[in-house]
N, CA, C and O of each residue as an XYZ file, in Angstrom:
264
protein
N       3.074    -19.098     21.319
C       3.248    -18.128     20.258
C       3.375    -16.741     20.855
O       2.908    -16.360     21.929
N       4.030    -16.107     20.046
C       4.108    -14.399     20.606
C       3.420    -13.476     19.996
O       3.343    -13.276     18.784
N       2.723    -12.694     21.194
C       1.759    -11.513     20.499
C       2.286    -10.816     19.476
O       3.417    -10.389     19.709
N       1.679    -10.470     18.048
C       2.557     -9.881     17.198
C       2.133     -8.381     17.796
O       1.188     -8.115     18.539
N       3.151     -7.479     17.223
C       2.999     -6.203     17.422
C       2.508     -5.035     16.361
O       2.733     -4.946     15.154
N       2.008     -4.459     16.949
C       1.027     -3.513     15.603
C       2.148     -2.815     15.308
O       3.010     -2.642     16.169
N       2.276     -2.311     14.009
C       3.154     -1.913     13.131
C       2.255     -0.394     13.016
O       1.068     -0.140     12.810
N       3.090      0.178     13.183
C       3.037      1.894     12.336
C       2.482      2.452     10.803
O       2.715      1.824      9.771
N       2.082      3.118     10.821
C       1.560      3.470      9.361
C       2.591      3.244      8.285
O       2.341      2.778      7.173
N       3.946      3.676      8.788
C       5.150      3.810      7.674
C       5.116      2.324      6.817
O       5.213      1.948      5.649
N       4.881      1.641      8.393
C       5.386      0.172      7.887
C       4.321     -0.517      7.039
O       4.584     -1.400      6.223
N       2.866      0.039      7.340
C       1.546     -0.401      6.531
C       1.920      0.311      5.092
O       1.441     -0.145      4.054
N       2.551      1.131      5.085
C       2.336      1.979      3.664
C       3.204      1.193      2.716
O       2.848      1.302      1.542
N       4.293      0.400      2.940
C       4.545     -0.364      2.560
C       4.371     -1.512      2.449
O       5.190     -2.278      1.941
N       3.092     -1.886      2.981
C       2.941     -3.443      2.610
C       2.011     -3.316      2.001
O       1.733     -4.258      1.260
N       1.116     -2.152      2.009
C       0.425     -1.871      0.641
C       0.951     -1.418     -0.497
O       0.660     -1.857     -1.610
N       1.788     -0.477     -0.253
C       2.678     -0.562     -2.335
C       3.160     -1.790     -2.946
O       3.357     -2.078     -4.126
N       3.360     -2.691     -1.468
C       3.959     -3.884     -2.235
C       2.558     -5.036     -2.653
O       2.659     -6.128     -3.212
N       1.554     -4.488     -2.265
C       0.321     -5.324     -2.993
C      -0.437     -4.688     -4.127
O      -1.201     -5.087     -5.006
N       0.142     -3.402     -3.709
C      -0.238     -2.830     -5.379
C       0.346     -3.268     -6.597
O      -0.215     -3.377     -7.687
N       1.885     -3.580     -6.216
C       2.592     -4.340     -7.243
C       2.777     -5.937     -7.622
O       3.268     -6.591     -8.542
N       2.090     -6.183     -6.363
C       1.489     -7.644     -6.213
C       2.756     -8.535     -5.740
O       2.403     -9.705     -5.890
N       3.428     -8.514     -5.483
C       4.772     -8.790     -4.893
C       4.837     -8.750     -3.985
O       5.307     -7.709     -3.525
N       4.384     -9.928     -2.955
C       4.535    -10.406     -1.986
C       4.542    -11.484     -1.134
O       3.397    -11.877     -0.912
N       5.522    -12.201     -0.493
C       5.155    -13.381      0.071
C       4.300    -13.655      0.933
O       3.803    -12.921      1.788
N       4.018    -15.354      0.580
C       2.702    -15.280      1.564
C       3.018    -15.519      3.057
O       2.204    -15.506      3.981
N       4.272    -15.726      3.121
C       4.720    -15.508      4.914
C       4.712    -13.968      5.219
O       4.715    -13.638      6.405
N       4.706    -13.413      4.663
C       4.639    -11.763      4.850
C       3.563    -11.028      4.909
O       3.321     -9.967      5.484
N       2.690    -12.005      3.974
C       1.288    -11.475      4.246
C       0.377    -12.062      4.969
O      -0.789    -11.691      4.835
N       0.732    -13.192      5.973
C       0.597    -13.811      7.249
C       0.741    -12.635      7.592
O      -0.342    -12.064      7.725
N       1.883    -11.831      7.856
C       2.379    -11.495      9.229
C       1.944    -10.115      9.426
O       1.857     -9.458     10.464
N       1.649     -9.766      8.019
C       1.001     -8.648      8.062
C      -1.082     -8.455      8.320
O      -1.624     -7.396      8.638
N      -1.653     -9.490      8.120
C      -3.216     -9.644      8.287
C      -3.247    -10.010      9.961
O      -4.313     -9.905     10.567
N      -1.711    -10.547     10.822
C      -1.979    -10.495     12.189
C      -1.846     -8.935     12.901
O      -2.503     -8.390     13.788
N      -0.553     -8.438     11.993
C      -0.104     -7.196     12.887
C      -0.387     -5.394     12.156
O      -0.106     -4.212     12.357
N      -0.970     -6.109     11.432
C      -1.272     -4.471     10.628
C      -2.773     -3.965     11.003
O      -3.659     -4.817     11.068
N      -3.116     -2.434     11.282
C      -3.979     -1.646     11.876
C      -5.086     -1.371     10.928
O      -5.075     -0.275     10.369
N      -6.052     -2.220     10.664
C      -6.940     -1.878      9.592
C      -7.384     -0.633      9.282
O      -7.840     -0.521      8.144
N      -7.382      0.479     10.069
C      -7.253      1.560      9.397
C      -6.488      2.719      8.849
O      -6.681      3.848      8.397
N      -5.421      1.792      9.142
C      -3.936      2.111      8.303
C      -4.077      1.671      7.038
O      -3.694      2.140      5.967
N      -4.708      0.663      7.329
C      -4.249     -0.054      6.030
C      -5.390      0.209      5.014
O      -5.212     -0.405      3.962
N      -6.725      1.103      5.062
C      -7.477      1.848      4.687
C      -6.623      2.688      3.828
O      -6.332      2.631      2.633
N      -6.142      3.911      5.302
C      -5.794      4.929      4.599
C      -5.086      4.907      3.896
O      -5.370      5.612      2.928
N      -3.684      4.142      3.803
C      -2.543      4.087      2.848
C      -3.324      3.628      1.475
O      -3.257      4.345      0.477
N      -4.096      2.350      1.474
C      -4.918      2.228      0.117
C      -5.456      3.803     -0.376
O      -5.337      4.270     -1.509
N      -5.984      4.368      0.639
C      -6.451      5.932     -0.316
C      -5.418      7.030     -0.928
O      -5.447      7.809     -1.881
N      -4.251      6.614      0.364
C      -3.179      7.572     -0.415
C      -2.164      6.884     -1.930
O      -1.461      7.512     -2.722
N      -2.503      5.236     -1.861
C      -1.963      4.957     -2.730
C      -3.161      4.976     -4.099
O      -2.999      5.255     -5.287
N      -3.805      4.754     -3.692
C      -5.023      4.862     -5.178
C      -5.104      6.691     -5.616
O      -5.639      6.920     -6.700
N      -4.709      7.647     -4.988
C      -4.690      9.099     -4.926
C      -3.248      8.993     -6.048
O      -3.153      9.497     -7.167
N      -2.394      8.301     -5.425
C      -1.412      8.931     -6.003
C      -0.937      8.363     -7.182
O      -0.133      9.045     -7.817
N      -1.405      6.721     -7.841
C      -1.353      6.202     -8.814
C      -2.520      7.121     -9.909
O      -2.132      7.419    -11.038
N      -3.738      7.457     -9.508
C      -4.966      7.869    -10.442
C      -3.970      9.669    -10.428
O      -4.625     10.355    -11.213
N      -2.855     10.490     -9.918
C      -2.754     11.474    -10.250
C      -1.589     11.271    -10.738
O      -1.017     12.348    -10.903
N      -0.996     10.426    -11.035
C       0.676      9.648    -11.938
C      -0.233      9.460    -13.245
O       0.152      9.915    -14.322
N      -1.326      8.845    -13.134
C      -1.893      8.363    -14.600
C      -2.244      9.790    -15.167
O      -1.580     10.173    -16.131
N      -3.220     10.609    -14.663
C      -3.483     12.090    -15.241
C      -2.119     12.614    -15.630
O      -2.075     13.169    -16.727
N      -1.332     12.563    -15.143
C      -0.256     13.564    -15.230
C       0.569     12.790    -16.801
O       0.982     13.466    -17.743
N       0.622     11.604    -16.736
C       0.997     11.067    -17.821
C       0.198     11.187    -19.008
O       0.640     11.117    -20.155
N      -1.202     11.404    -18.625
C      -1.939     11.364    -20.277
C      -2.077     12.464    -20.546
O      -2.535     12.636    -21.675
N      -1.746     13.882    -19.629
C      -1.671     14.975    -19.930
C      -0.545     15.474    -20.669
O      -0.574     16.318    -21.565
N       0.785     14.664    -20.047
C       2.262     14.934    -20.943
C       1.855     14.284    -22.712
O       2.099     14.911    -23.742
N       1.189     12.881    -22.637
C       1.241     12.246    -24.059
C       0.141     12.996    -25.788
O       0.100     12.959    -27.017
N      -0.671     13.708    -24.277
C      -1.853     14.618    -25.065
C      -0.952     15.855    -25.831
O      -0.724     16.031    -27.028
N      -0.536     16.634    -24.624
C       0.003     17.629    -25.073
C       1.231     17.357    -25.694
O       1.719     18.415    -26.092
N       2.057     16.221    -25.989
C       3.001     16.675    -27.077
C       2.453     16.278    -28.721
O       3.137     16.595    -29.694
């Protein structure tokens, strides 16, 4: 078998939006629990939970105020 290779934040930040949307295969998410940087994959969860909880404010602020 071949050593997998650690992947970059860019590439973690996307394999977490795509589990936020839950859309993902499970050969992909093999390949990602061998080669992804657990504290990438931290931080992108914080920047993605940051930026869904300030999409939701921003939306109940537009539905309030009209």
């Amino acid at each position: 078998m071949s050593i997998p290779t650690k992947r970059g934040f860019g590439e973690t930040m996307i394999a977490v939006a795509w589990s936020f949307i839950g859309l993902r295969r499970k050969r992909d998410f093999d390949k990602d629990v061998e080669a992804l940087n657990p504290l990438y994959v931290i931080g992108a969860g914080l920047i993605g939970v940051a930026v869904l909880v300030a999409t939701l404010i921003s939306i109940v602020r537009m539905v309030v105020s009209a």
